[in-house]
KOLVEXDREN-81453 format. One record per atom (N, C-alpha, C): residue in one letter; x, y, z. Coordinates in steps of 0.05 Angstrom, whole numbers, plus 32768, in hexadecimal, padded with zeros to 4 digits. Atoms other than C-alpha are relative to their C-alpha. Example, Ala and Ser with C-alpha at 12.3 -4.5 7.8 and 13.67 -1.06 7.14 Angstrom:
A80127FE88000;A80F67FA6809C;A801280188000;S7FF07FE87FFF;S81117FEB808F;S7FF18016800E;
end
This chain:
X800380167FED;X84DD8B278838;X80037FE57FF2;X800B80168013;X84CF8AF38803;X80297FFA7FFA;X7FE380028012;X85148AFF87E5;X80187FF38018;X7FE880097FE9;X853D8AFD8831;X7FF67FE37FFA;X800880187FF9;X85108ABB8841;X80167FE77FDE;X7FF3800D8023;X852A8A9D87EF;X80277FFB8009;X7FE580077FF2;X85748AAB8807;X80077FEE8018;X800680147FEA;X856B8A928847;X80047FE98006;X8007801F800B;X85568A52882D;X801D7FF87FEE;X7FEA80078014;X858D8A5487FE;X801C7FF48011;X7FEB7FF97FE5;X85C08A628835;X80007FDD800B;X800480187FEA;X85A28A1F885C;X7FFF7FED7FE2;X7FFB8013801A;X85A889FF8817;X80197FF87FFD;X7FE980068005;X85EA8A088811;X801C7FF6800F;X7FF2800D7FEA;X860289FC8853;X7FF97FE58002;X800080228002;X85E389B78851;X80097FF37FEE;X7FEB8011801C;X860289A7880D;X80197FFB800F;X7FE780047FF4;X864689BA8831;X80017FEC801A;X7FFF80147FEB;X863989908872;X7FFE7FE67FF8;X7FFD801A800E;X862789538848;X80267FFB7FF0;X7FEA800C800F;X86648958881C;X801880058011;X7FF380097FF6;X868E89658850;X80067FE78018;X800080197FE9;X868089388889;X7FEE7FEE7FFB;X801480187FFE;X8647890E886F;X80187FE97FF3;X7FEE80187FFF;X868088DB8843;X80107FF2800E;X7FF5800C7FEA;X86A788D78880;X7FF57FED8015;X801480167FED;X866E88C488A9;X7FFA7FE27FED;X8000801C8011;X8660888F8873;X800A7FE88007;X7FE5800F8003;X86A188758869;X7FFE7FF68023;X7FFE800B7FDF;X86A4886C88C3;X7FEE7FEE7FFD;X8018800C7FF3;X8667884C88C0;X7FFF7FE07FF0;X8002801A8015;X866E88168880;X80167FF8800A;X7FEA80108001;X86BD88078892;X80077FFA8013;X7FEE7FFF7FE0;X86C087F988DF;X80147FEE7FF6;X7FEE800F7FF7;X86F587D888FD;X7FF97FF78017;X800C80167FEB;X86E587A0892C;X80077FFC8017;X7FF680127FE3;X8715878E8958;X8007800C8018;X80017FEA7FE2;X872A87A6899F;X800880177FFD;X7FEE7FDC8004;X874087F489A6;X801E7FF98004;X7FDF800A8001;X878087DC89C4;X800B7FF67FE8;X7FFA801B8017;X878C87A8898A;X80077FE88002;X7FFE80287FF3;X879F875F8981;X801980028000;X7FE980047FF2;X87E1874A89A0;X80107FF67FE8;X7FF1800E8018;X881D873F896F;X80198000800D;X7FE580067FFE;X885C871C8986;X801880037FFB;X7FE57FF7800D;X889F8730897D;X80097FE77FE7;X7FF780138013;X88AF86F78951;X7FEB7FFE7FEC;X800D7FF78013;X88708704892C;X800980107FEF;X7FFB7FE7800C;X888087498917;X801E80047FF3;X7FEC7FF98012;X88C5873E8901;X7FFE7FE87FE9;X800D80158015;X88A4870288D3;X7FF9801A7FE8;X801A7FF88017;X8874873688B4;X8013801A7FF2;X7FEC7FE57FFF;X88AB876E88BB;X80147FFA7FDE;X7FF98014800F;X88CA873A8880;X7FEE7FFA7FE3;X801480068014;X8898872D8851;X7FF980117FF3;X800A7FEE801C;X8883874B880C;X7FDB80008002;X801A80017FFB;X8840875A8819;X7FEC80127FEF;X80107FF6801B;X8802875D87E3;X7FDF7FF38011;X801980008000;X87B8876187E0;X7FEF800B7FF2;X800E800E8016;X8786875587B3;X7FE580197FFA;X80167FF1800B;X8752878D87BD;X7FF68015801B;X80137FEA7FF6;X873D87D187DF;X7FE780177FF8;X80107FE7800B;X8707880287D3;X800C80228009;X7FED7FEB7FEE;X8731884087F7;X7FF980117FE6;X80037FE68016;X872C886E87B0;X7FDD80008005;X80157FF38008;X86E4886F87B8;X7FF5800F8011;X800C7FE97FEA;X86DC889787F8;X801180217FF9;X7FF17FE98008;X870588CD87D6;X800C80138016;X7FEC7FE67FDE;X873888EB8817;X80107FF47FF0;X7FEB7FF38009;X877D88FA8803;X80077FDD800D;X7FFA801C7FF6;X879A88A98807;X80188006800C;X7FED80027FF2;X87DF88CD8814;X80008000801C;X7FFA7FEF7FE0;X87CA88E5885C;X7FF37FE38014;X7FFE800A7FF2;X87BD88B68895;X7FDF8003800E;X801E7FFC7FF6;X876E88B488B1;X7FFA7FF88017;X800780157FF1;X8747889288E2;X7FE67FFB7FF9;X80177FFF8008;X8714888188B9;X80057FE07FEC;X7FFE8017800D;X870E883F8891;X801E7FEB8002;X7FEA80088003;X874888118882;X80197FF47FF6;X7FE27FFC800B;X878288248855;X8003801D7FFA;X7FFB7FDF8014;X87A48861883F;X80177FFB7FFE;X7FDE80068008;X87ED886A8828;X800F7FF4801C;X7FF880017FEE;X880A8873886B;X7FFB7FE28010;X8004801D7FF4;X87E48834888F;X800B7FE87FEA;X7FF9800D801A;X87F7880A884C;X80197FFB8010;X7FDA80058001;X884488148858;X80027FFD8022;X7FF780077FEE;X883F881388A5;X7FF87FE18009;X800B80248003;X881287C7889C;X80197FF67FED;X7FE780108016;X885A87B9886F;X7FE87FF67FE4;X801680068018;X882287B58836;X801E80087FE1;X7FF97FF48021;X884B87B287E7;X7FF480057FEF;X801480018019;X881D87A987BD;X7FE57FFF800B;X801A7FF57FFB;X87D287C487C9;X7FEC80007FE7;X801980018010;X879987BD8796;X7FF380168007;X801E7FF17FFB;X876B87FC8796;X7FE97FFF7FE8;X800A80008011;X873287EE8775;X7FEB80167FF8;X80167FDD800A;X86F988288755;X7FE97FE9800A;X801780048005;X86BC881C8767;X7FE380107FFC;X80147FEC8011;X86818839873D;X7FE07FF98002;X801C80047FFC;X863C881A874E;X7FFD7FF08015;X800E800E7FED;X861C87FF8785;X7FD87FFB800A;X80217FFC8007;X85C987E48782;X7FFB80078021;X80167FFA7FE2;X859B880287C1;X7FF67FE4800C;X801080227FF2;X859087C887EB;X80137FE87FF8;X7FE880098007;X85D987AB87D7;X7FF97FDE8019;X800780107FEF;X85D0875D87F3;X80127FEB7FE8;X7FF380128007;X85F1871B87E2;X7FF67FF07FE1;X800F80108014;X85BB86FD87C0;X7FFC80047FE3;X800B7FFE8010;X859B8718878C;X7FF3801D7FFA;X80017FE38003;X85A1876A876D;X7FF980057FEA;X800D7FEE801D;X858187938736;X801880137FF8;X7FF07FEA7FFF;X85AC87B7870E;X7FF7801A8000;X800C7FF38004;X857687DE8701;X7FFD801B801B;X80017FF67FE5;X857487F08754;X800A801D8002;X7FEA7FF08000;X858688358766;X80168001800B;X7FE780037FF9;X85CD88458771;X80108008800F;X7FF97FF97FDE;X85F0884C87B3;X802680177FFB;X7FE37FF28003;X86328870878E;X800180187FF6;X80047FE78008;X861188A7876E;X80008014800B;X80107FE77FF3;X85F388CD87AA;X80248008800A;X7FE67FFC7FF6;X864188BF87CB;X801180127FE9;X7FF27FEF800B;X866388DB878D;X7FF980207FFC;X80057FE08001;X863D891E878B;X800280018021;X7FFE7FF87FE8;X863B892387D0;X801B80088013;X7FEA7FF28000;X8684892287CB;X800C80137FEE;X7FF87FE28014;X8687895A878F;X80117FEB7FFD;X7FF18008800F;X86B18928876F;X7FF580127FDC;X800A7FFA801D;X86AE8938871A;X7FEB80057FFA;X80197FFF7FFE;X8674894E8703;X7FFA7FE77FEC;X800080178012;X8681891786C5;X7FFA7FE48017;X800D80177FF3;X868088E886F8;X7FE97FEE8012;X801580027FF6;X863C88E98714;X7FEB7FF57FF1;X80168012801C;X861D88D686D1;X800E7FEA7FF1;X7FF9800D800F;X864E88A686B3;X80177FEA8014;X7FF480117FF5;X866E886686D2;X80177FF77FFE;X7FE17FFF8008;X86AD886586A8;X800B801B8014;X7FEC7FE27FF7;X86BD88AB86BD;X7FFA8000801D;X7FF7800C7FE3;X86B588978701;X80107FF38011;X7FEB80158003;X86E7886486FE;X801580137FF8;X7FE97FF28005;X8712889186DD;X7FFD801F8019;X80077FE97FF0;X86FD88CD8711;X80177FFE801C;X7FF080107FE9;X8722889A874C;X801B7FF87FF0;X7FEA800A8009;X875D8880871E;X800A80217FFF;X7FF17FE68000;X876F88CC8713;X800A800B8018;X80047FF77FE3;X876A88DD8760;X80187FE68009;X7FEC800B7FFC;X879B88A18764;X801C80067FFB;X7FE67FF48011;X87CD88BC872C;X8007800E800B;X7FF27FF27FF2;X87D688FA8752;X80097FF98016;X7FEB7FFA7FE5;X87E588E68793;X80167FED7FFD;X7FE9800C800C;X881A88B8876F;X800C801C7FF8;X7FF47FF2800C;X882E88F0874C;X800C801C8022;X7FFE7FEC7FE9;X8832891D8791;X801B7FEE800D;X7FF9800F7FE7;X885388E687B9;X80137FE37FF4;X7FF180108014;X888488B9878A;X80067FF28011;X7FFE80117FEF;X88A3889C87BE;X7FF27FF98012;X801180047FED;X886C889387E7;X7FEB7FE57FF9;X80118012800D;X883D886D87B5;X80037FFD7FE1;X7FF380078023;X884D88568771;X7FE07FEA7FED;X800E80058015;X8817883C873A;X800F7FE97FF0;X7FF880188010;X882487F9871E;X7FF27FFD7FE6;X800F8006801D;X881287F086D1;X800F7FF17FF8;X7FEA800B800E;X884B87BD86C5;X800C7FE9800E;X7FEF801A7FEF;X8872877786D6;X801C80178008;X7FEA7FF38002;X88A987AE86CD;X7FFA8018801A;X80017FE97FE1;X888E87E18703;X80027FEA801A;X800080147FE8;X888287A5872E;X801B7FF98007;X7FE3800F7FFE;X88CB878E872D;X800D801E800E;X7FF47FE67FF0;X88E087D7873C;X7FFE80038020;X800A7FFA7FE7;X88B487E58776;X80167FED8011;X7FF080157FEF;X88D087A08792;X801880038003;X7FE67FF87FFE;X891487B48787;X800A80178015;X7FF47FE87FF5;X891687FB87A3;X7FF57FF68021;X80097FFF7FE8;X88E887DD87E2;X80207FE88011;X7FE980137FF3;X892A87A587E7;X8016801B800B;X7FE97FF07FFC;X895387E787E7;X7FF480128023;X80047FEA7FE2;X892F88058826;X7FE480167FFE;X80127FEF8001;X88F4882D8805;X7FF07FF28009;X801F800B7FEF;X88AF882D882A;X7FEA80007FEE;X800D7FFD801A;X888F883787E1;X7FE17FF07FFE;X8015801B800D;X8846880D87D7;X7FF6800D7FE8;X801580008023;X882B87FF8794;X7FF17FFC8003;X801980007FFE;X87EC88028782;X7FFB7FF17FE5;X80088001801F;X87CE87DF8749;X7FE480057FFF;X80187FF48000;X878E87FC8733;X7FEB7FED7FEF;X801180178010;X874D87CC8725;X7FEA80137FFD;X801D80037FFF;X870387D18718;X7FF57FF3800B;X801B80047FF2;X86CC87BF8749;X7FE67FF77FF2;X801D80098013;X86A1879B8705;X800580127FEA;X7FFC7FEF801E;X86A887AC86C5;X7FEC80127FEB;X801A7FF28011;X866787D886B8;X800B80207FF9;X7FF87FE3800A;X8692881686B2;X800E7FFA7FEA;X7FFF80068024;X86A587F58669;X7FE780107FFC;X800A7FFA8007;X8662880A8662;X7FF67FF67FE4;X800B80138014;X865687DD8633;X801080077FDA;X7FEE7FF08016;X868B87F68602;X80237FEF8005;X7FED800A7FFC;X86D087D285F7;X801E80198000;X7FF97FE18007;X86F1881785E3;X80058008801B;X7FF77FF47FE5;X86ED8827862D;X80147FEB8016;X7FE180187FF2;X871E87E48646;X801880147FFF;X7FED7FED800A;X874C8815861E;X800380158015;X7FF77FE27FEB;X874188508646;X80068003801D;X800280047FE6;X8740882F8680;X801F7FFF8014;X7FDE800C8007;X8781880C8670;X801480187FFF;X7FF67FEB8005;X879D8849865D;X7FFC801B801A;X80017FF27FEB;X8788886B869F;X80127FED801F;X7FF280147FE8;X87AE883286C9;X7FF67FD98004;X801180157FF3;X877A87FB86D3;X80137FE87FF6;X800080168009;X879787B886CE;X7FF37FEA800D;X801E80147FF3;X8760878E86F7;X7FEC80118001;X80177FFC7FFE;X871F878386E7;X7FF17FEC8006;X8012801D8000;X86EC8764870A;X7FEA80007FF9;X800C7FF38011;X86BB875386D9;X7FE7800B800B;X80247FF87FEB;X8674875B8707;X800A80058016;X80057FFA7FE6;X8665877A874B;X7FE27FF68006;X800E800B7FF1;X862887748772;X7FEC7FFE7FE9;X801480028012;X85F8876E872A;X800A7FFA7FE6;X7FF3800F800E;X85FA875286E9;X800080167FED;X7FEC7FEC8016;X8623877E86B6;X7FFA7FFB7FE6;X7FFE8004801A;X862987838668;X80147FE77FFD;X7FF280088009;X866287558674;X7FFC7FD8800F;X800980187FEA;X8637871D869C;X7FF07FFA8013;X800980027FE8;X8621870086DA;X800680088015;X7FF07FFA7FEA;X86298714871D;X7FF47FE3800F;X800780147FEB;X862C86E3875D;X7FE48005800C;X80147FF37FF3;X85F687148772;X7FF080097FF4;X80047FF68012;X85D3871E8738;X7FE37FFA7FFB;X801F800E8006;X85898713871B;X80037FED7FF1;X80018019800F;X85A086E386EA;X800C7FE78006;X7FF180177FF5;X85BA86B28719;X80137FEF7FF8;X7FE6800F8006;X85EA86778717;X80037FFD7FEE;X80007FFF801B;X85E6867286CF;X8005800C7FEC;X80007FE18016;X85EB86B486B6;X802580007FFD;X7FE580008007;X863186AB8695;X801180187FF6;X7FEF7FEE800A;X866086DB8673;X7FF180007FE5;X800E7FFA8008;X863C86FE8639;X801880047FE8;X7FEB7FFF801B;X8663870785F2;X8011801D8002;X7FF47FF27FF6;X867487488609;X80177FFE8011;X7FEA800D7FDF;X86998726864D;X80157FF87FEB;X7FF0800E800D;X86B886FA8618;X801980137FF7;X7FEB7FEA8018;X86DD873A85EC;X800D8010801E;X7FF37FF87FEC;X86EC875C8630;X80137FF0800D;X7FE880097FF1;X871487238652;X80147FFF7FE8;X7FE67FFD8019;X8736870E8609;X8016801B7FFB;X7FEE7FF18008;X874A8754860A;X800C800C801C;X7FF380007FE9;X875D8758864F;X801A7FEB8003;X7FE280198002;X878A871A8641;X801880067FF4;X7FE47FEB8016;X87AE87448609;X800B8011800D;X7FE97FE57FF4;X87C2877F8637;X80057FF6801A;X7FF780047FE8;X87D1874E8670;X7FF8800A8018;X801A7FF07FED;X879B876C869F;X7FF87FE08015;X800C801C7FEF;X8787873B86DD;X7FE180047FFA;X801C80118008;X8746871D86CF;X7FF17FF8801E;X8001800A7FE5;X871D871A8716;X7FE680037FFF;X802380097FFC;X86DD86F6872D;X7FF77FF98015;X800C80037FD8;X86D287068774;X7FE57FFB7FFB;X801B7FF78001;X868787178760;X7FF67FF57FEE;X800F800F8016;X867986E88724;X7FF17FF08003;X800F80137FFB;X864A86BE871D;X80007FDB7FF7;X7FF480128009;X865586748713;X80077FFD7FEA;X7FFF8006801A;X864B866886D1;X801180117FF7;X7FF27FEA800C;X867086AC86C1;X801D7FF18001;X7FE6800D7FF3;X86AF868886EC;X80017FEB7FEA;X800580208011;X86A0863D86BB;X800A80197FE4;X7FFD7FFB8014;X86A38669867E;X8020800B7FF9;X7FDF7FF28000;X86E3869C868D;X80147FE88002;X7FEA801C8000;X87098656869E;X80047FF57FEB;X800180158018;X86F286368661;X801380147FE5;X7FEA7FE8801A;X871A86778634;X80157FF38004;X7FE88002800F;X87508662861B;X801C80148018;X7FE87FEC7FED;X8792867A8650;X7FFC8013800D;X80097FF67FE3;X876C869C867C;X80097FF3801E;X7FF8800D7FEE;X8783869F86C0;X7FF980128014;X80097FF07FF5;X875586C686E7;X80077FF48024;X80017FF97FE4;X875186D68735;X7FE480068016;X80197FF77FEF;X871B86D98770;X801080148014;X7FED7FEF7FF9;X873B871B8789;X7FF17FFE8025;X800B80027FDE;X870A871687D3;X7FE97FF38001;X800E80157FFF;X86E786DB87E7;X7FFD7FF2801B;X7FF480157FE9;X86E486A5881E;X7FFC7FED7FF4;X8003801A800C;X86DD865A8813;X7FED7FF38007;X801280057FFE;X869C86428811;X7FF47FEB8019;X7FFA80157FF2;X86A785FD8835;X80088003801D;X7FFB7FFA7FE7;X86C78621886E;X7FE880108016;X80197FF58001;X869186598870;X7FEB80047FF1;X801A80008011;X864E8653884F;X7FF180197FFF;X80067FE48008;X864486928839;X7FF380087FE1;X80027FFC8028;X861D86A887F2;X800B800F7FF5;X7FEC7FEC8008;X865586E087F0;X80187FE77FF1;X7FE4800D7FFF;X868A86A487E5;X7FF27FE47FE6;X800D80158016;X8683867787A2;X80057FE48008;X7FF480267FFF;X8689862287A2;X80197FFD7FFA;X7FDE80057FFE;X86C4860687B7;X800F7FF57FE3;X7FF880088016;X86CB85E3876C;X800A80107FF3;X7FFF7FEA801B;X86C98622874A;X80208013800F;X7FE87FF67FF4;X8703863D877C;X800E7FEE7FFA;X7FE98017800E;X87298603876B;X80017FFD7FDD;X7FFC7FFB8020;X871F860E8723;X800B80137FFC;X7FEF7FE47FFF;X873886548728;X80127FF97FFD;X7FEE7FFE7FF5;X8774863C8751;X80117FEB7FDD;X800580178016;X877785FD871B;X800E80117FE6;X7FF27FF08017;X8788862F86E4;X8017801B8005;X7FED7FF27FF1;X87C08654870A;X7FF6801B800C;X80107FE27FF6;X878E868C8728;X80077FFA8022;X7FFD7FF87FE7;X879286AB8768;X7FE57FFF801D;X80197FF97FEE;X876086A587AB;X800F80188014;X7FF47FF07FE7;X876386E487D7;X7FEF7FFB8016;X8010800D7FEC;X874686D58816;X7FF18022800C;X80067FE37FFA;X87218713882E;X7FFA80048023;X7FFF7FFB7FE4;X871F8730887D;X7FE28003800F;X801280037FEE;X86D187388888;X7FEF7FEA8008;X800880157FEB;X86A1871188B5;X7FF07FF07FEC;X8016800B800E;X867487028878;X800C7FE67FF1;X7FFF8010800C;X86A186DA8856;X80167FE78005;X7FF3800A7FE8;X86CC86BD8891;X7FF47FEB8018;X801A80127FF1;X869386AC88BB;X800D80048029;X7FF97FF27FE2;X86B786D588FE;X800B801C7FF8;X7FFA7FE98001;X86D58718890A;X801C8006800C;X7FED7FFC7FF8;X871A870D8923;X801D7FEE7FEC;X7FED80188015;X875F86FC8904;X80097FE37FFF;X800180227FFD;X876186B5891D;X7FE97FF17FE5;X8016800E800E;X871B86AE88F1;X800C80067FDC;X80017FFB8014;X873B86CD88B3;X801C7FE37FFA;X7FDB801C7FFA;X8783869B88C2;X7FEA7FE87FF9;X800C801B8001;X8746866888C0;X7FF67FF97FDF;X80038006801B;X872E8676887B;X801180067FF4;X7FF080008015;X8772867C8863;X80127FE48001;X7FF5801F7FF5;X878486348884;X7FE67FF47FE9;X801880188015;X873A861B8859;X800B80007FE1;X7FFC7FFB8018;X8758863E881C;X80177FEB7FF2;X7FE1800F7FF7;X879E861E8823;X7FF77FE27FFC;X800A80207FFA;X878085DA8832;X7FF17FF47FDC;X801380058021;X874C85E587EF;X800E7FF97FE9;X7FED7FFC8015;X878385FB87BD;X801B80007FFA;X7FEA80078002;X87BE85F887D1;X801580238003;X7FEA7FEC7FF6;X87FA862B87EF;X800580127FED;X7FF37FEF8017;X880A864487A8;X7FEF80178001;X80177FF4800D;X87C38663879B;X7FEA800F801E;X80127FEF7FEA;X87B2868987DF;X8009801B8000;X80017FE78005;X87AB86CE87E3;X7FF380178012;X80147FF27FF0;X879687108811;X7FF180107FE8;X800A7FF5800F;X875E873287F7;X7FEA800C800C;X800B7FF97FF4;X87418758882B;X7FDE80177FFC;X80157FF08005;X87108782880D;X800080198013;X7FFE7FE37FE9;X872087C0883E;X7FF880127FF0;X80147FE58008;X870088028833;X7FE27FF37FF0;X80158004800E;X86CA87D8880F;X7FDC7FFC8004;X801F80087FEA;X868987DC883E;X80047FEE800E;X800880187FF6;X869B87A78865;X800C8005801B;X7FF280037FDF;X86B9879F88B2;X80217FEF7FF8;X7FE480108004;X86FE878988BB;X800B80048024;X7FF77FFC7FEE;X871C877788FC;X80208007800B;X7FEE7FEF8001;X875987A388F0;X800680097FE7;X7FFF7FF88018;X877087DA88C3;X801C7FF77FF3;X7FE580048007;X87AE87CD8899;X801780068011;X7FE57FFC7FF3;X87D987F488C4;X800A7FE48011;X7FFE801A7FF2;X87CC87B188EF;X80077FF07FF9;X8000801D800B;X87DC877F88C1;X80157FE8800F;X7FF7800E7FF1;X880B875E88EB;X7FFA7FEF8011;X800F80167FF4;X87D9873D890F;X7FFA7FE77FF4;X800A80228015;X87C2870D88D5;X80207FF28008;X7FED800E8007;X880986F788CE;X800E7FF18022;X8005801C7FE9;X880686E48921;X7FE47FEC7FFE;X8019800E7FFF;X87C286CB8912;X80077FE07FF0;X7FF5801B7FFF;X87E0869988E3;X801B7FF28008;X7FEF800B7FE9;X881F8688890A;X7FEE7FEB8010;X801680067FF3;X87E9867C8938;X7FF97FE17FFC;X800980148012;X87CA864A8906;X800C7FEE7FFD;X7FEA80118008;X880686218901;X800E80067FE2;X7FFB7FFF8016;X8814863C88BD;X802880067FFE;X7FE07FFC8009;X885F863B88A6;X800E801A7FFA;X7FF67FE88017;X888686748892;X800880097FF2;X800380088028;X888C86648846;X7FE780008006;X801A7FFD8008;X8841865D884B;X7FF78014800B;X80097FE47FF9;X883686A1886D;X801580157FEE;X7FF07FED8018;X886986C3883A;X7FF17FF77FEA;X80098003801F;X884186A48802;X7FEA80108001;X80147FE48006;X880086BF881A;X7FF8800F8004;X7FFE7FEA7FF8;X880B86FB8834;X801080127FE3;X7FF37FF18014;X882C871387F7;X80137FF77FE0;X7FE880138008;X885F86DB87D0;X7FEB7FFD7FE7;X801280138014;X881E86BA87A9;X7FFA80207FF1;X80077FED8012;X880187028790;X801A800D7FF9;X7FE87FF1800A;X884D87208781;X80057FEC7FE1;X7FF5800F8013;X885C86DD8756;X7FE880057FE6;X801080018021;X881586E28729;X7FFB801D7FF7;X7FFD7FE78013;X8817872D871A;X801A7FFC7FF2;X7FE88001800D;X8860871F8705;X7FF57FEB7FE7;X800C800F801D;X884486EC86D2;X7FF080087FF9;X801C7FF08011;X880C871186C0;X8000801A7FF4;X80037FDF8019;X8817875D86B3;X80147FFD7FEC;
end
């Protein structure tokens, strides 16, 4: 009796393991990445769509590798995967890793100490078992899950590590391919782990953006969101990580830094870092979005602003509101230095998924925006500074 009842239990053990790892990340993922806007969708003009139908189109930053589904196949669950990518005319895509997140994740002010909201997700998806205890091999757990479905799907999705892959891609997409690149970042640089030895491996697994903090403050610094507030600068460690991020031509990005971190990375020597998803303070007053000085200092040293798609750092929920903080950005810094940088798949709302992107580009039509200034930042501004950068 003892022994059935022991199985039993086991049985209802193991069926709830399986029900979590199969349908609990999905439910997740539905629940962190709605999509906002009407079921029908927002209206796009014939003279829109052969605008956007036109355009080299880049962006600055997804989380999509960290819900671990097959990116080649098509979903209805968050928003990007290969397929929506190339049918939003997306070229160039950012996926970034992301490896920690504190309990009680907020704008203000996080422990790194807090427990961690990526652990329970990565066992719960039977990802690696290395990657449940170690934050590099986490990072590398999602860059590998990238490589293959490059390696599955060549023409489908291609892996940028190069000014020289970048020139390709762009070439074969002039010839007719539906190809998007990916370049592969970091989500905060704590999966260094406090080791410079692992830039290397990182580098050597794909990564060429890193951004140095996420929502707490790192070996390599401050965060925006951090306990050591506006002050807490880049740490002598930060210092040997960007210098050697400058040497292998790696973008340098400070969506999540903290001021002082921003004041210091500027003050290095030929640095020419990036706020990969942001809004503009001035437009929306948000403590997600840094001072307009420090965005103009970025821009000031030939860096990039990406403007990002949710409500938090927009200050609405529709593409007219995002056309609005890409009109504040525009106005701040100037046409050269605007950028998308939607943050999709990243916990946040977006009021359409990529496949839609055709809407932004009526949204700024809309706006009065030109179209030289909707080819720059829809895609023109981030094609020209990876070309000078990797």
């Amino acid at each position: 009796m003892i022994r059935r009842m022991f199985f039993g239990l086991l049985a209802l053990v193991i069926a709830a393991a399986a029900v979590v790892a199969i349908w609990g990340p999905a439910f997740m993922e539905r629940r962190l990445n709605p999509v906002t806007g009407p079921a029908e969708g927002w209206p796009v003009s014939p003279q829109a769509q052969a605008l956007h139908d036109s355009l080299v189109i880049g962006d600055w930053h997804s989380d999509a590798l960290l819900w671990d589904r097959n990116i080649l196949r098509r979903v209805d669950r968050g928003h990007t995967d290969i397929p929506r990518l190339a049918e939003g005319n997306v070229a160039v895509q950012v996926y970034t890793t992301v490896t920690k997140s504190p309990r009680g994740q907020n704008y203000q002010h996080n422990t790194a100490e807090a427990p961690d909201n990526i652990t329970p997700l990565f066992i719960g998806q039977l990802r690696p078992v290395p990657s449940w205890f170690s934050l590099k091999e986490r990072a590398l757990a999602q860059a590998a899950a990238l490589a293959r479905a490059a390696e599955r799907a060549p023409e489908e999705v291609m892996v940028i590590r190069s000014a020289e892959d970048l020139q390709y891609l762009l070439e074969a997409r002039r010839s007719g391919a539906r190809t998007v690149g990916i370049l592969l970042g970091s989500e905060g640089g704590h999966p260094l782990e406090g080791n410079i030895d692992n830039l290397r491996v990182l580098y050597g697994a794909g990564f060429r953006l890193i951004g140095l903090t996420h929502f707490f403050d790192n070996e390599l610094g401050g965060s925006l969101h951090g306990e050591g507030g506006a002050e807490s600068g880049l740490s002598d460690f930060g210092q040997e990580v960007v210098r050697e991020m400058q040497e292998r031509h790696m973008v340098i990005d400070l969506a999540h830094a903290s001021p002082q971190m921003v004041r210091d990375v500027l003050a290095m020597p030929g640095t020419r870092p990036i706020i990969s998803h942001t809004g503009i303070a001035s437009h929306c007053p948000s403590p997600r979005n840094l001072p307009d000085d420090l965005v103009k200092a970025v821009a000031a040293k030939g860096g990039l602003v990406g403007i990002g798609f949710w409500a938090d750092v927009v200050c609405g929920n529709t593409p007219a509101d995002i056309a609005g903080a890409i009109g504040a950005a525009i106005a701040l810094v100037g046409e050269d230095h605007v950028s998308l940088g939607s943050d999709y798949d990243g916990s946040v709302d977006a009021p359409f998924d990529v496949s839609d992107l055709a809407v932004l580009t009526q949204a700024l039509m809309d706006a009065g925006l030109s179209d030289e200034q909707i080819a720059k930042v829809m895609g023109d501004n981030m094609i020209r500074y990876l070309s000078e950068t990797l």
